[in-house]
Each structure stands twice: as structure tokens, then as C-alpha cells.
C-alpha positions as CSV (number, residue, x, y, z in Angstrom):
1,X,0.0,0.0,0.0
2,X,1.3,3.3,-0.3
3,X,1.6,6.2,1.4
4,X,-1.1,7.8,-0.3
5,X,-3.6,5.3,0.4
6,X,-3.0,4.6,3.7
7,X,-3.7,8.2,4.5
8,X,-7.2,7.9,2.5
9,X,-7.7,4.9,4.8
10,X,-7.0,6.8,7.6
11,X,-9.1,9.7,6.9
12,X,-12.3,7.7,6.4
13,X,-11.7,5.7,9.4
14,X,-11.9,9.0,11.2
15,X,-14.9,10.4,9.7
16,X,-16.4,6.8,9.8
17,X,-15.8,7.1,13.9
18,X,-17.0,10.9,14.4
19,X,-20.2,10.3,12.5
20,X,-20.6,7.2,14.3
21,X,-20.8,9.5,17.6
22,X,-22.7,11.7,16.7
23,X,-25.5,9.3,15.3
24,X,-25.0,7.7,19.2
25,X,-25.2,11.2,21.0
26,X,-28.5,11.5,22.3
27,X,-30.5,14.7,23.0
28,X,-30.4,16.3,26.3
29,X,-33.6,17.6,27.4
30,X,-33.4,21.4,28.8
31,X,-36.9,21.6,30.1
32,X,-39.8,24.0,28.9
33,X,-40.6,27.2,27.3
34,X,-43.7,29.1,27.5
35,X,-44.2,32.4,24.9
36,X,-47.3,35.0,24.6
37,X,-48.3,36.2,21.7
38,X,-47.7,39.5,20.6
39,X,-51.1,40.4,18.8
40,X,-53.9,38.7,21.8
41,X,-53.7,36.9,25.1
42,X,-53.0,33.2,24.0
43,X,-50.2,31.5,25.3
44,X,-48.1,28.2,24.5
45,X,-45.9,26.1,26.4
46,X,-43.5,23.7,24.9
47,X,-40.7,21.5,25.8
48,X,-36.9,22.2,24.3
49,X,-33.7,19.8,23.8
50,X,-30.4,20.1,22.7
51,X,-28.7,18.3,19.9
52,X,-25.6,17.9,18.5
53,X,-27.0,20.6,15.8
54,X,-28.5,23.0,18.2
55,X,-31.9,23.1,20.1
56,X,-35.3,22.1,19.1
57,X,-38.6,22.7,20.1
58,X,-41.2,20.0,20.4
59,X,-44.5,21.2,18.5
60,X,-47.7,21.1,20.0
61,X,-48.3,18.5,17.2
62,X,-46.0,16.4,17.9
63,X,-42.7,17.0,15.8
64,X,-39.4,18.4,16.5
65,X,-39.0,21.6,15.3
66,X,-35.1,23.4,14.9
67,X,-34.6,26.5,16.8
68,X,-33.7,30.0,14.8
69,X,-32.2,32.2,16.8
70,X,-34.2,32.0,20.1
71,X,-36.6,29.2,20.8
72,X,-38.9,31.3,22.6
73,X,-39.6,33.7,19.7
74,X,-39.6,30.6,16.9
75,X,-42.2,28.9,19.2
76,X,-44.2,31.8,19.4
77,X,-44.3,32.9,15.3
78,X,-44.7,29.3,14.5
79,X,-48.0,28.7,16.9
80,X,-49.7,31.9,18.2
81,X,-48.5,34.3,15.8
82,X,-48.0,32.3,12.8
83,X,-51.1,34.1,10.9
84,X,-50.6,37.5,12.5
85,X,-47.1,37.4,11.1
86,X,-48.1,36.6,7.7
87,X,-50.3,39.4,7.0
88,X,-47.6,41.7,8.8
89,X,-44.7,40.0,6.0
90,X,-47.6,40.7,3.3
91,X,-47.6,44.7,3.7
């Protein structure tokens, strides 16, 4: 084998491990979050974990949802506001 090749080996190897760690990481649940809405008096509460990617909210339907910048303010455009917000974007 040569040099060349056993470097290539090498290299996958690694990235063969490291992907293999993150697939096993689990999430790490950082409790729960609970946002008003700007426009009315309705209110949602939802729980948020941590992954290897950043956090996530968990919908009120049931699905994992990626934080943007601050979980609080994705919950509350994505549920509560999410109309609201649209006809303020359509202006």
C-alpha cells in the first residue's frame, strides 16, 4: 500500500468514527418554554432539547421543530402568531 492510500484509509476511518458519535449522542432535554403572543392573550408552552446541531422545540403537534435564533420567539411565530405574522410580512 502506499503512502497515499493509507492516509485515504486513515481519513475515512476517522470520519467513519465521528459520524458514528454523533449518530449515538443522544439529545439532552433542557426543560420547557412558554411564549405570549404579541397580537392577543394566547399563550403556549412547549418542551426544548439540545442536539448535537442546536436546540429544538417539540410542537404542540408532535414534531421536533429546529430552533432560529431564540426558541422562545420561533415557538411563538410558529403557533400563536404564525397568521398575524403573515399578513404583517404581506404589507
Amino acid at each position: 500500500m502506499t503512502a497515499k492510500a493509507i492516509a485515504l484509509a486513515l481519513a475515512a476511518a476517522t470520519a467513519c468514527a465521528a459520524l458514528a458519535s454523533l449518530a449515538e449522542a443522544k439529545p439532552s432535554d433542557l426543560g420547557t418554554i412558554r411564549t405570549c403572543s404579541k397580537y392577543g392573550s394566547q399563550c403556549v408552552t412547549a418542551r426544548v432539547r439540545m442536539t448535537n446541531l442546536g436546540p429544538q422545540y417539540l410542537s404542540p403537534g408532535g414534531n421536533w421543530i429546529w430552533c432560529e435564533t431564540d426558541c422562545r420567539d420561533t415557538l411563538r411565530r410558529d403557533t400563536v402568531d404564525f397568521w398575524d405574522d403573515q399578513r404583517e410580512r404581506s404589507k
